[in-house]
Structures are given as structure tokens and as C-alpha cells.
MARKOLLO-435486 format. One line per field, with one value per residue (C-alpha): residue number from 1; residue in one letter; x, y, z. Coordinates in steps of 0.001 Angstrom, whole numbers, plus 500000, padded with zeros to 6 digits. Layout:
seq <- c(NUM|...)
type <- c(A|...)
east <- c(X|...)
north <- c(Y|...)
up <- c(Z|...)
REM end
This chain:
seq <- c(1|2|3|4|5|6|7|8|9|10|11|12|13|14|15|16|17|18|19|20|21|22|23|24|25|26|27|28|29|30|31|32|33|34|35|36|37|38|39|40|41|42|43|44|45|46|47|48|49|50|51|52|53|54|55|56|57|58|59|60|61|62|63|64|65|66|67|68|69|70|71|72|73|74|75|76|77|78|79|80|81|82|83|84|85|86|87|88|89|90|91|92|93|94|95|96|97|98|99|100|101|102|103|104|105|106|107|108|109|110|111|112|113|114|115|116|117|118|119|120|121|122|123|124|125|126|127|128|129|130|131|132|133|134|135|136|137|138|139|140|141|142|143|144|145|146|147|148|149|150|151|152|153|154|155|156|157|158|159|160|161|162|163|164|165|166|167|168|169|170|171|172|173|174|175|176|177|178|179|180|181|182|183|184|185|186|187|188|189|190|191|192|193|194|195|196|197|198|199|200|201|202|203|204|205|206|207|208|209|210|211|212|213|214|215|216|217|218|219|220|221|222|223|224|225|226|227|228|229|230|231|232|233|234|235|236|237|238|239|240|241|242|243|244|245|246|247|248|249|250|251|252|253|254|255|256|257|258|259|260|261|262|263|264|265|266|267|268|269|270|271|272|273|274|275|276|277|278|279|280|281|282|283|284|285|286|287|288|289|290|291|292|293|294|295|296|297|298|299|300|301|302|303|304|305|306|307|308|309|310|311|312|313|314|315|316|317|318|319|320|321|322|323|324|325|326|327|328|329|330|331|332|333|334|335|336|337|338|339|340|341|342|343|344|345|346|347|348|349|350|351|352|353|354|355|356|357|358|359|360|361|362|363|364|365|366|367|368|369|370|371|372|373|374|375|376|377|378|379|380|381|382|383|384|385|386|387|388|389|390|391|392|393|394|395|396|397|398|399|400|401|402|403|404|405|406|407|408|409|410|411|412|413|414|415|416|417|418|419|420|421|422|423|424|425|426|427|428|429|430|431|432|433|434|435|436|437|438|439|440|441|442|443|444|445|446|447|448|449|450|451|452|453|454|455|456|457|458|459|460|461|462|463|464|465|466|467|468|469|470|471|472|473|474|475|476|477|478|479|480|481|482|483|484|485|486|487|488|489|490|491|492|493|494|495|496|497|498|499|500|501|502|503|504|505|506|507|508|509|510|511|512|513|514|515|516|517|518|519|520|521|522|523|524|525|526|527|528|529|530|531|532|533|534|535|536|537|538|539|540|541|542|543|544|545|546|547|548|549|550|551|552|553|554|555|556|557|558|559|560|561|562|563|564|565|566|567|568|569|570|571|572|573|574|575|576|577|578|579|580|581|582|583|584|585|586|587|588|589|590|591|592|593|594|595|596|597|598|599|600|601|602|603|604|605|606|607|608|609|610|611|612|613|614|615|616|617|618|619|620)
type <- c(X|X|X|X|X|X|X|X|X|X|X|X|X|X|X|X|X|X|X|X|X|X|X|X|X|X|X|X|X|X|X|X|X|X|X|X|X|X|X|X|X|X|X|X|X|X|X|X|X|X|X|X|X|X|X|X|X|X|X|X|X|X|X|X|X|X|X|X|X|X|X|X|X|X|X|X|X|X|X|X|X|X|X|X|X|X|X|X|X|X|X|X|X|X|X|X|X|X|X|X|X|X|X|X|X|X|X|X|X|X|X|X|X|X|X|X|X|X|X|X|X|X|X|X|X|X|X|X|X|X|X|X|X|X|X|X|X|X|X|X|X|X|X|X|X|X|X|X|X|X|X|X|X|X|X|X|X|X|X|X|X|X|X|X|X|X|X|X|X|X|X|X|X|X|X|X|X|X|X|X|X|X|X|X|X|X|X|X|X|X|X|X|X|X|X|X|X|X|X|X|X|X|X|X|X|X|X|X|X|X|X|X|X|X|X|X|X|X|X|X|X|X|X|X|X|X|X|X|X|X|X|X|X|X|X|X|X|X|X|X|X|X|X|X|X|X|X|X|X|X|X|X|X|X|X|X|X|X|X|X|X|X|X|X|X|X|X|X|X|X|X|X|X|X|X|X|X|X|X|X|X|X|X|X|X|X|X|X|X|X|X|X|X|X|X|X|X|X|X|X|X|X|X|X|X|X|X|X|X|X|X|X|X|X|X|X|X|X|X|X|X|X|X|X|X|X|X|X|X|X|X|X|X|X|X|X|X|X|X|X|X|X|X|X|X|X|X|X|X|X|X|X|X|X|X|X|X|X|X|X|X|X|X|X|X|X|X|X|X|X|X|X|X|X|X|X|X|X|X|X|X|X|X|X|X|X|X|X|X|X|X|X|X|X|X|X|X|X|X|X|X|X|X|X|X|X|X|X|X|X|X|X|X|X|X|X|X|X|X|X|X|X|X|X|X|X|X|X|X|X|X|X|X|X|X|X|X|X|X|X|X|X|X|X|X|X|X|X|X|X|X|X|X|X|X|X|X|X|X|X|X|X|X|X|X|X|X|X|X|X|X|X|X|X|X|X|X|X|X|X|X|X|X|X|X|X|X|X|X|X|X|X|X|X|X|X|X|X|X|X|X|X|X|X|X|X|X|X|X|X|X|X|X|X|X|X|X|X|X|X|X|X|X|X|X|X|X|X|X|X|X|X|X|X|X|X|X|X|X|X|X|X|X|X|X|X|X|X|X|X|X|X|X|X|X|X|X|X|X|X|X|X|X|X|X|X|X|X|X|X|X|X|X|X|X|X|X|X|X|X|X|X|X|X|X|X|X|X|X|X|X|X|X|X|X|X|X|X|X|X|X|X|X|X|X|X|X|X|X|X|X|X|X|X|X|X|X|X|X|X)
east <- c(308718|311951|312029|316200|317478|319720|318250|320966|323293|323002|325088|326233|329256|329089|331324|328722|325504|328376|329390|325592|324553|327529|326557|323170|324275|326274|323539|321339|320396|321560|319489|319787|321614|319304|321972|325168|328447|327071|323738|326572|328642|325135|324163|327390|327269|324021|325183|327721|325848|323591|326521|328007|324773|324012|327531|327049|323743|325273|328265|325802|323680|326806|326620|323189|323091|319373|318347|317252|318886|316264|315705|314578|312504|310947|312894|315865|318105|315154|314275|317737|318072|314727|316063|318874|316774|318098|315470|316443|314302|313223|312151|308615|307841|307768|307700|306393|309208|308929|310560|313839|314058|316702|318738|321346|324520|323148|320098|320558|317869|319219|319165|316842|315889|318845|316281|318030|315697|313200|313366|314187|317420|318160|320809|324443|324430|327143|326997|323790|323501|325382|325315|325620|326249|326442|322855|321133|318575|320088|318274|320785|320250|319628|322315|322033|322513|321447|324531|327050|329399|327790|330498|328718|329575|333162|334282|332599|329716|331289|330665|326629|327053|326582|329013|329707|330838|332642|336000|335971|335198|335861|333768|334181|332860|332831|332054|332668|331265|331337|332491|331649|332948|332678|335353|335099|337296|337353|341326|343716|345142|345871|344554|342703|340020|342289|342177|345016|343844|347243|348003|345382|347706|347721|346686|350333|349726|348370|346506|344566|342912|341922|339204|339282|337181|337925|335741|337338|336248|339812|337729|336002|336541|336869|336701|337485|336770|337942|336551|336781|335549|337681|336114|333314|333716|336537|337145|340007|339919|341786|340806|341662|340193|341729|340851|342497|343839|347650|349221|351452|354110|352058|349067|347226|344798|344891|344313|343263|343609|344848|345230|346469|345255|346629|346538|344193|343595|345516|345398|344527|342610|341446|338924|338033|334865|334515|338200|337600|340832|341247|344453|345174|348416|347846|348024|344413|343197|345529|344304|344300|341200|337831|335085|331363|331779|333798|337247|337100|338200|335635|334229|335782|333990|334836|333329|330736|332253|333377|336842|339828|341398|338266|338318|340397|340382|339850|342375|343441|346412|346411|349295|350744|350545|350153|347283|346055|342452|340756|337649|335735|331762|331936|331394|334800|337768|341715|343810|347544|348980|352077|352355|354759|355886|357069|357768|357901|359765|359063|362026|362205|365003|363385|366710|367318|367697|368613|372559|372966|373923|371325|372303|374709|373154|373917|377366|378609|380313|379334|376028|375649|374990|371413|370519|366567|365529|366595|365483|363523|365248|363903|360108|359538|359122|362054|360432|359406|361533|361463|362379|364337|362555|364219|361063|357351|354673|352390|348769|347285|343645|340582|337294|333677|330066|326988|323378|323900|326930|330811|333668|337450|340557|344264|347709|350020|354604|356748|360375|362228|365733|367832|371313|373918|377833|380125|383549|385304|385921|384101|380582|381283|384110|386027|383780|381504|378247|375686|372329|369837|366252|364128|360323|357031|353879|350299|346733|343695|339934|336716|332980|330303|326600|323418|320992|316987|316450|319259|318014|320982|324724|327121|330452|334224|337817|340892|344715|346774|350738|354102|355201|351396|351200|351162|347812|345719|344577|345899|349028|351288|354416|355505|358797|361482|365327|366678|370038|372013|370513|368667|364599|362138|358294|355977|353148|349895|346161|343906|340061|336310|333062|330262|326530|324388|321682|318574|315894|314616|315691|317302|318733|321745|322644|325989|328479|331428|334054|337575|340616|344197|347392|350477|353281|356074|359448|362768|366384|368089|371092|373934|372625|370572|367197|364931|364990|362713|359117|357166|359917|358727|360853|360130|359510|356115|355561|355417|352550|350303|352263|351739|354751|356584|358265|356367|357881|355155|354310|350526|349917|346656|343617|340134|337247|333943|331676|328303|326828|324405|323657|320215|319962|318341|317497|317602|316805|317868|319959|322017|321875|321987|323580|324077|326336|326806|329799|331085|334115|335094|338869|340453|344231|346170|350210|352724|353399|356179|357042|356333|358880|358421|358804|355367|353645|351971|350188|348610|345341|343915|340515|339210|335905|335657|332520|331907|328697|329262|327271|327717|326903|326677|326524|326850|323960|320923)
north <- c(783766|782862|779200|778146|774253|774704|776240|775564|777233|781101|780833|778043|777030|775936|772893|771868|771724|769548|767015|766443|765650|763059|761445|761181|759478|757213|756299|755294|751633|749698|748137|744649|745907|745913|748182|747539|749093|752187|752793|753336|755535|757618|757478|758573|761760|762984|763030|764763|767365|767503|768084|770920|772630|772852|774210|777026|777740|777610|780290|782627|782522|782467|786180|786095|785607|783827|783425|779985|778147|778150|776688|778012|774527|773890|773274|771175|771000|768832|766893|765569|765285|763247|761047|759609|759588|762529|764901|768258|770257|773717|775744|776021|772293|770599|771302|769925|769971|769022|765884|766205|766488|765479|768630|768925|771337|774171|773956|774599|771785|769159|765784|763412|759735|758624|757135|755181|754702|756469|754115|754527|753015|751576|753693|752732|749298|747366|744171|743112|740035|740480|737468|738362|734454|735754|737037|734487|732104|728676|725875|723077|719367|716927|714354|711694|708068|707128|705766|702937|705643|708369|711597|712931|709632|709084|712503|715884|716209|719345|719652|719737|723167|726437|728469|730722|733587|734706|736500|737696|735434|732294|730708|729545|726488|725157|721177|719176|717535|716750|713552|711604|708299|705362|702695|699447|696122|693068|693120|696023|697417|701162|702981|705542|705804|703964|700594|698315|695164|693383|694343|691935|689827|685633|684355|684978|688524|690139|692302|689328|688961|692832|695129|698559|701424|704709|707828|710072|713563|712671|712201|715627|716849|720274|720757|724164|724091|726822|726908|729287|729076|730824|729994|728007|724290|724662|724499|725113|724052|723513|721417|721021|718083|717577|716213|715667|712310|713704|713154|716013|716064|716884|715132|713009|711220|711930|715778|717548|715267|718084|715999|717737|718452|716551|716798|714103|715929|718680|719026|721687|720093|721260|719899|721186|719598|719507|718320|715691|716255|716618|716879|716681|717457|717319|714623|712829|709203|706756|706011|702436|703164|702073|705054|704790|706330|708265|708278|712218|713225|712828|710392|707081|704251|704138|701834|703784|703186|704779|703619|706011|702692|701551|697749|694542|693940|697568|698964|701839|704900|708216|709821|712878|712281|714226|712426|712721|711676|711609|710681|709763|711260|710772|706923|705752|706583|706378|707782|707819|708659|708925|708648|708810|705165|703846|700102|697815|695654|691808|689747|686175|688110|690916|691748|693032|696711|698234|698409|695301|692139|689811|685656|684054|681563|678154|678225|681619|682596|686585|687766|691586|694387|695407|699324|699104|702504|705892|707912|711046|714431|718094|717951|714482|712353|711974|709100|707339|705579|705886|703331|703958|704705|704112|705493|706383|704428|704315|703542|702911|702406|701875|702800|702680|704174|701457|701175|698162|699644|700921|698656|699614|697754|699028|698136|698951|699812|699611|699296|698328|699423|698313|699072|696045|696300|693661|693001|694914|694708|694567|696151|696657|699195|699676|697273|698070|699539|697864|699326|696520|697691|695471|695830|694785|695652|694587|693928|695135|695940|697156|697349|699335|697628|698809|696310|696356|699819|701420|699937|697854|698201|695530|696592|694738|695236|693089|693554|690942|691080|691495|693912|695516|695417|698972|699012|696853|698418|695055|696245|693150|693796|694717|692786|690562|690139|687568|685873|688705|691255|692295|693126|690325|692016|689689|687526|689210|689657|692420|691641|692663|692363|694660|694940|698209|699104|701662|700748|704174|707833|708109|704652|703245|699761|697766|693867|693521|690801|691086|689106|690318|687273|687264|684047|682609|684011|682670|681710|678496|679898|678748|677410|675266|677836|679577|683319|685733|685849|683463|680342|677288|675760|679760|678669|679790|677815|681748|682907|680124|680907|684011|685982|683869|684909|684848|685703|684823|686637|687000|684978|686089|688371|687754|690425|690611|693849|695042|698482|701380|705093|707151|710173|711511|715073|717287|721422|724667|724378|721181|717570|714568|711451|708298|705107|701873|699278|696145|694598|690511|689855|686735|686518|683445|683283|681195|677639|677217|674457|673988|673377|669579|670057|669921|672133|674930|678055|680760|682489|685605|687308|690573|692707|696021|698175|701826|704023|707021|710730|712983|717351|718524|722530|723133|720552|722630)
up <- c(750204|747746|747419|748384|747517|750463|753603|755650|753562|752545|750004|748091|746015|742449|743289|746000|743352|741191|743817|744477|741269|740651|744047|743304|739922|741809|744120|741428|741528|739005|736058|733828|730884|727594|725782|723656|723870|721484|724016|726856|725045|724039|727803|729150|726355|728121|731356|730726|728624|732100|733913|731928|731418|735459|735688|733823|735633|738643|737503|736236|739710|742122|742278|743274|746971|748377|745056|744304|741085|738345|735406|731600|731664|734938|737758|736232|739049|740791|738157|737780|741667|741869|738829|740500|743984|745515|745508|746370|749226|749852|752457|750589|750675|747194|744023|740904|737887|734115|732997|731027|727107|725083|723430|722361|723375|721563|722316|726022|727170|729276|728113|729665|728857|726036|723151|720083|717368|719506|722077|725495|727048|730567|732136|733353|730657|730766|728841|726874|729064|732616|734740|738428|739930|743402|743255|741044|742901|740723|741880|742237|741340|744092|744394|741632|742748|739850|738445|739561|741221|742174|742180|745226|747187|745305|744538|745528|742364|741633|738202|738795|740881|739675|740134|743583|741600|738469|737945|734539|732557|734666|736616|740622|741812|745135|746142|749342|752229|756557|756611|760298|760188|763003|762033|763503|763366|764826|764741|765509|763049|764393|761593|759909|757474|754909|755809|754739|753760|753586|757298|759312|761479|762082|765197|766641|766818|769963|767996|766331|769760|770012|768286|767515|767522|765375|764584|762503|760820|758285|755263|755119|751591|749679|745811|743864|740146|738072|734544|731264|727603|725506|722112|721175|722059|724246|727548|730542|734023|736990|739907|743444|745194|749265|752765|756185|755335|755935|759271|760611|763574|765962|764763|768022|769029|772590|773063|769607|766709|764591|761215|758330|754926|751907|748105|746558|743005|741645|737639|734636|731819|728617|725549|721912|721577|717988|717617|720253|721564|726134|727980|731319|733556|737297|740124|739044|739273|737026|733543|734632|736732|735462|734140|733908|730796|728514|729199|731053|734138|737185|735448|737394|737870|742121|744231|746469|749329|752725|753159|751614|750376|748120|748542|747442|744016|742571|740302|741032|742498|742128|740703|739072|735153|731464|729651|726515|725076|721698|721364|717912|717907|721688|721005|720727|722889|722730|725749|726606|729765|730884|734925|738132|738767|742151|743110|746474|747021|748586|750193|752117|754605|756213|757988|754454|753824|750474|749978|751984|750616|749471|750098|747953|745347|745281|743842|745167|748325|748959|747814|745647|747389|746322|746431|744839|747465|748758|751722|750403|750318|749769|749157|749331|752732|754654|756412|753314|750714|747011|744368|741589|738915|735271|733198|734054|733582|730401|729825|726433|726837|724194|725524|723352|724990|723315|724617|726934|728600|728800|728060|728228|727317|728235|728442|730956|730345|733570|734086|737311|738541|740651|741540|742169|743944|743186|744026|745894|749718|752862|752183|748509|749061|746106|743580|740798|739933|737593|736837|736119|734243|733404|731564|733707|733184|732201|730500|732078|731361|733167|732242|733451|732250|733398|734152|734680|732844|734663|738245|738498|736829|736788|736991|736886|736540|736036|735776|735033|734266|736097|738531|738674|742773|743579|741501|743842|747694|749162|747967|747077|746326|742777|742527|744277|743389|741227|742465|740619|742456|739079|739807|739084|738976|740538|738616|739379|739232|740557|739540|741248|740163|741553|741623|742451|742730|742838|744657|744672|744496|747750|748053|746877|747346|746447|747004|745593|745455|745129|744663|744490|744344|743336|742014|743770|742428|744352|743615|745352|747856|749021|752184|749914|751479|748578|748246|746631|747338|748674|749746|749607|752897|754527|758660|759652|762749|764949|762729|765137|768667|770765|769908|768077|764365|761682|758003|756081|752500|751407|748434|747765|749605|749038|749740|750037|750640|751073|751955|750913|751040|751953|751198|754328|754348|751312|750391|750128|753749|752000|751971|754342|753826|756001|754706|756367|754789|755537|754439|755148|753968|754009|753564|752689|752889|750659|751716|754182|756861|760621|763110|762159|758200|757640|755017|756342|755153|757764|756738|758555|758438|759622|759483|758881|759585|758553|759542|758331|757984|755625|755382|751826|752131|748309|747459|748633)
REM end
């Protein structure tokens, strides 16, 4: 009996044989390449010798009807089929075929195996190393709490990941966690995850008397990090850093609590290693921030702790900047950054809003009208007002990396506008426009000094200067208005001191303390009354009584807070974290007068408790 490749077919086309072959070399699994670009070409060459020599076989037996295809060297058609795991079948059952030889056109053999310098070569090569990320088994680090702020806890870890998969040449990373958080405190304060200090009422306040209880999911957070190396030493990014801290029209707490995403980190970055040169442009952590070390990006020196708005005492925004950083034999570092300013405003008369007229000094009959705001417009808030800025603000900072710890030193350029009316008729109509600027700013440091071998680090900041409120989480205001209407920054100090520590792998204790306070800055009016911030004869007798008025300003806020992390479950499914913090704030006012011209200055407290558990799907 004749021996047919196709029983099912009496007669088969030429184009048929063709297709098969090419969709049995398709089919062929692929191979780690071992070749160069030359081994491909080679490769490629023989196929398409095999190709061309099958077609001709296949013209000269088309006219031969039942007649299987054969071979001058055993059975080629098979062997080829069989090579890219198609085997072809016959009627007969199998049959045994010679392997392929190389040969060249002329010599009418088929080419089997390409060999370069007689050795054999892997088919279908494609780069001498290919890394396939998605199918590597990377086993990734378990989350360090080794240091004083551990980026898992303050940020996402990110950079310890291996990548989820490659697009060309650049690298995907993914970092995050679940964040549960149960929010308690002993006075109401209506809000989120992002506590503000400042806000704790006197005893006057209803919500002095009442607690309040808040879980929130808000602080689940998502990191992309998009990296490339385009020549040796250097390295791009771009990083994305967000949670659900944003609040949207129809965000509630009564049916779905359907809080929105917002923007914490947004930048590009770039470093030449051996030129010790790194820029950043992005919204990132302010220069003015402490680091652990270095003066890099992700590398922050954060408190490890649960609420969104750190604690008293920590200096600190993030803002939307263009930084630049040199850094000499990765001891010594320089960095300037240049960064979005804003600036609040504190005033005796809260029945002041900007554009109205502030009280007449002592001396004067009609007080300035004052514009120091605008409502936002286009992209920005409409809800929320925005100063007007005459210039960014600038951070010059040192930085050097020794054995017994990291020590930074920076100074801080800001400049406050205001707008001022005068003359003119009823509400300024007709008068003139002054622009007043005038130069704040500010000296600050922080350390970072590991203690014990590394079981403990002591860590500390400070800020000291004028106008430097919007730097502290308490949140003081930044200036006041002098009698001319002109802005008058605020004396200030922002300072903690930390201690944490390692009791073991999975453990991560810390206490802080904190202190933020600003100066008294007033003008004498007309009515013979102080205005500004913080009035000496301001009447504070309503800050005592149930409902009555109370206008008085914080003078200073004092924090203390205690907490840890333990790392609970970890593995190839992810990692388990649990947090507990407590917070104890104390706030003090200015000095004012009682009803009977007696001094008086209202203090308030509150405690804050977090307990808090955390998913980590990337860590596993």
C-alpha cells in the first residue's frame, strides 16, 4: 500500500504543504536566546532555503495524483513537520525519517540545525539576554522596618519591587496598599484621616463635649514607577503616587462613601551618577522636608505614622516644584528647589473678608481696603481661595551622609503680597491700587542618627523664621496685616524630636514631640483696640460659656505621640500589617481679657487614636 501525508485529501495543493510548514514554524515553542543578531540572520536563511526547496518538491509531484511527497534524503517533509511539532501522518502508521543536513542551495539538501563555528544554535534568537519580567519567579524583599521611616509605612516601598513588566526598554513598577483605618477622638472634629490639629475646640464648643468615631478605607494608596537607563549611569523616571483622600460632590457618608482619588506625587526625575547631578519636576514632598539620607526623592525622613497630616511639629507640604541636586562622592549634598508658594492669612476681625476694609489706626478715620485672596477659577478650586503670590518659594539646603548619622541644614525665600485701595469713595470706588511685597522666610535643619547599632534612630527637625506657617500640620497662619494694609509674616517655630525603634524584625516602635507657635504681631486702632494677630485686650470670655463667642488665635500647639507597626503575616500571597497611634495635643491661645478685664488665655486638648490594617499585594 502507497504511503499518502494526507488521507483525507486525494489530492493536495502545493499551497496547502506551504501553509503547514509555516504554521508548524510558528507553533514552535520558543527558546532563551544564546545567539546574536548574525545567528538570527543565519537561522532565518535556512528556513527559508527549507521553504523553497519543499516548494519545488511539491511542483514537481502536483501532477502526480496519490503519490506521496518524497524525499531524495529520507522523508524530509516529516522531518521538518516533526521539528516544529507537527508531525505529519500517513495512512501506513509512522515512519522513521533522517535528520536534516545543512546544504546549501545547490546542493539540494535541506538545511537542518544552523551551526556557527560548528556549533549548534537555538532557533528563533532574539536578543543574547531577553528578560521576560512577566514570567520571572523574582523573589521580592520583605518589608524593611529597619530604618527610622520605613517607605512601606510612609510611602508605598516602590522602589524595592521588581518590575510587573517591561515596555521596551522601560521598566513598570507597581506599589500600594489596603488601608483600614478606625479613627477615634475624644472631641468632634468631623473629619477624615487628616486630622487638623489646630481645629480642637475650647470648652464653649458643643463639640468639646462630644467624641467621634471614623473608619475610613480614604488612605488606600497606589504607586506606578516608570523607569529607563539610557546610558550607563543614568537614569529617568516618572512617578505617580495617589489615594482617596479627595472629596467629590457627591461624596457621603451616609449611603456609599464614594470618596475620590487625589494626586499626592506626580514628578519625572532624572540622575547621571557619575556626574552626581538629579533633577526633579513634579508635585513631590518640599525640599524643606527632612531625609534619612541623601537628599533623593523617596527618601524623606516621615514620621511612621497613620494620620495623612503626620503630626505637630513636622516640617513639611507637598507641592509642585523643579529641584535640582548635586551631590559630591555621594557624601556631601547641595539642592535647590524652587516651589509653588501659598499663604494664610490671620486677623483679630473675623468679619473680615479680603477687599474689605481693615480698622483705621490710631490717627486715621477710614481704614484700606485689603485684597490679600481670590476665589479660584478654571482648574483650581472654586471653593478654595488662593493668595497672591509675588514669587515662589526657594530652598537652599546642605546635606552630608557620616557613620553616626544624616544631618541637613537649609534656608528658606518667601515673599508676601498684598493688594491695598485707598482713597477714593464708598468701598474704594474710584481710589488707588498699591501692591505691597514684602520678603519672609526661614532657617531650618533635621537629623537622622542611628542609635544602639541601628536598633534605635533619633531623629529632629526645626524651622524657625517669618511667615513659615503653612510648613507646620498645626497650620498657623503665615502672616497678618500691618496698619497699611501691607503683609506682616508671622514669627514662627516648627520643631520635633523622635525616637524609633527596632525591637525586632517585624516590630517597629516610635514617640515623638512636637511644638509649633507663633509671635504676636498687631497695630493700635483708632478705637484705641489692637489689631493683627494675637490682641492683647482680644475678649475671650465665650471660649469658657456654652455658645458664647470666642475669637481666640492659637499661640502655640504642643504634641505628643506614640505608636508602632507589626508586621503580621508575610509570603508569596502579600503582606500584613497592623498600626496602632496615639496623638495628645494641647493648644494654648494668645492672652486676651474676660468680661471683667481680667487676663485670660483658653487652652484645649484632644486625643486622637488610630488602629489601622494594612494589605500589601505587591510585597509577597
Amino acid at each position: 500500500m502507497k504511503k499518502q501525508f494526507f488521507p483525507y485529501r486525494q489530492q493536495s495543493q502545493p499551497w496547502y504543504y506551504v501553509l503547514t510548514c509555516v504554521i508548524g514554524s510558528l507553533l514552535c515553542p520558543p527558546h532563551l536566546a544564546q545567539a546574536d543578531s548574525s545567528a538570527e540572520i543565519a537561522q532565518l536563511r535556512s528556513m527559508v532555503l527549507q521553504l523553497q526547496a519543499q516548494v519545488k518538491d511539491l511542483q514537481k509531484n502536483q501532477k502526480r495524483s496519490h503519490t506521496p511527497l518524497s524525499h531524495p534524503h529520507g522523508g524530509q517533509a516529516q522531518g521538518q513537520a516533526g521539528r516544529y511539532g507537527t508531525p505529519a501522518q500517513s495512512s501506513a502508521g509512522s515512519q522513521e525519517h533522517a535528520p536534516l543536513h545543512a546544504s546549501s542551495p545547490q546542493g539540494g539538501e535541506l538545511a537542518g540545525p544552523v551551526r556557527i563555528n560548528d556549533q549548534p544554535v537555538a532557533p528563533f534568537s532574539v536578543d543574547p539576554a531577553p528578560v521576560d519580567v512577566a514570567q520571572d519567579q523574582q523573589n521580592v524583599k520583605s518589608i524593611n522596618l529597619s530604618s527610622s521611616s520605613p517607605t512601606a509605612l510612609t510611602q508605598t516601598e516602590v522602589d524595592s519591587l521588581p518590575p510587573i513588566f517591561k515596555i521596551g526598554s522601560v521598566s513598570v513598577k507597581l506599589g500600594g496598599f489596603v488601608d483600614m483605618s478606625n479613627i477615634y477622638r475624644d472631641k468632634n472634629l468631623t473629619a477624615g484621616p487628616a486630622t487638623p490639629w489646630g481645629a480642637f475646640p475650647y470648652s464653649g464648643n458643643p463639640n468639646a463635649h462630644a467624641s467621634e468615631y471614623r473608619p475610613t478605607a480614604q488612605l488606600s494608596r497606589f504607586s506606578l514607577l516608570i523607569e529607563g537607563k539610557p546610558a550607563k549611569g543614568v537614569t529617568v523616571e516618572a512617578y505617580v503616587e495617589s489615594d482617596f483622600g479627595g472629596s467629590g460632590s457627591n461624596s457621603n457618608a451616609v449611603q456609599t462613601n464614594s470618596y475620590v482619588p487625589r494626586m499626592r506625587q506626580a514628578y519625572l526625575a532624572a540622575d547621571d551618577r557619575d556626574l552626581g547631578l538629579h533633577f526633579l519636576a513634579g508635585q513631590a514632598w518640599s525640599l524643606t522636608t527632612g531625609y534619612t539620607s541623601t537628599l533623593l526623592r523617596r527618601h524623606e525622613q516621615l514620621p511612621p505614622v497613620v494620620d495623612s497630616n503626620l503630626i505637630p511639629g513636622v516640617t513639611f507640604t507637598r507641592v509642585p516644584q523643579v529641584r535640582f541636586i548635586k551631590d559630591f562622592h555621594r557624601k556631601w549634598w547641595l539642592g535647590l528647589s524652587v516651589e509653588t508658594p501659598q499663604a494664610t492669612l490671620g486677623f483679630d476681625d473675623s468679619t473680615l473678608d479680603s477687599g474689605g476694609n481693615i480698622p483705621p489706626a490710631m490717627g486715621q478715620t477710614t481704614g484700606p481696603h485689603v485684597i490679600y485672596n481670590s476665589t479660584g477659577t478654571g482648574m483650581l478650586d472654586p471653593e478654595a481661595h488662593y493668595s497672591l503670590d509675588a514669587a515662589p518659594d526657594i530652598v537652599l539646603k546642605g546635606a552630608v551622609d557620616t557613620s553616626v548619622g544624616h544631618y541637613e541644614l537649609y534656608g528658606l525665600a518667601r515673599w508676601f503680597r498684598t493688594i491695598v485701595v485707598t482713597g477714593g469713595g464708598n468701598g474704594g470706588v474710584g481710589g488707588q491700587a498699591h501692591s505691597h511685597v514684602v520678603f519672609g522666610g526661614g532657617v531650618g535643619g533635621s537629623m537622622a542618627v542611628p542609635l544602639l547599632g541601628g536598633k534605635m534612630q533619633l531623629v529632629g527637625d526645626v524651622l524657625a523664621g517669618k511667615g513659615i506657617g503653612r510648613y507646620g500640620p498645626a497650620q498657623l497662619p503665615d502672616m497678618t496685616l500691618s496698619s497699611t494694609g501691607a503683609p506682616a509674616p508671622l514669627h514662627e517655630i516648627i520643631g520635633s524630636l523622635g525616637l524609633i525603634g527596632h525591637p525586632t524584625d517585624n516590630l517597629l516602635l516610635y514617640t515623638y514631640g512636637g511644638v509649633e507657635a507663633a509671635h504676636r504681631s498687631v497695630y493700635e486702632g483708632a478705637d484705641g483696640n489692637y489689631y493683627g494677630y494675637g490682641s492683647p485686650n482680644a475678649r475671650l470670655s465665650g471660649c469658657s460659656v456654652m455658645l458664647g463667642t470666642c475669637n481666640a488665635q492659637t499661640q502655640s500647639l504642643a504634641s505628643y505621640t506614640m505608636g508602632g507597626w507589626w508586621h503580621l503575616l508575610d509570603g508569596r500571597y502579600g503582606s500584613v500589617m497592623t498600626g496602632v497611634q496615639y496623638t495628645y495635643v494641647r493648644k494654648f491661645a494668645f492672652r486676651g481679657v474676660d468680661d471683667g478685664g481680667n487676663v485670660s488665655r483658653p487652652t484645649a486638648n484632644g486625643n486622637t487614636v488610630f488602629v489601622t490594617f494594612r494589605y500589601y499585594p505587591f510585597q509577597n
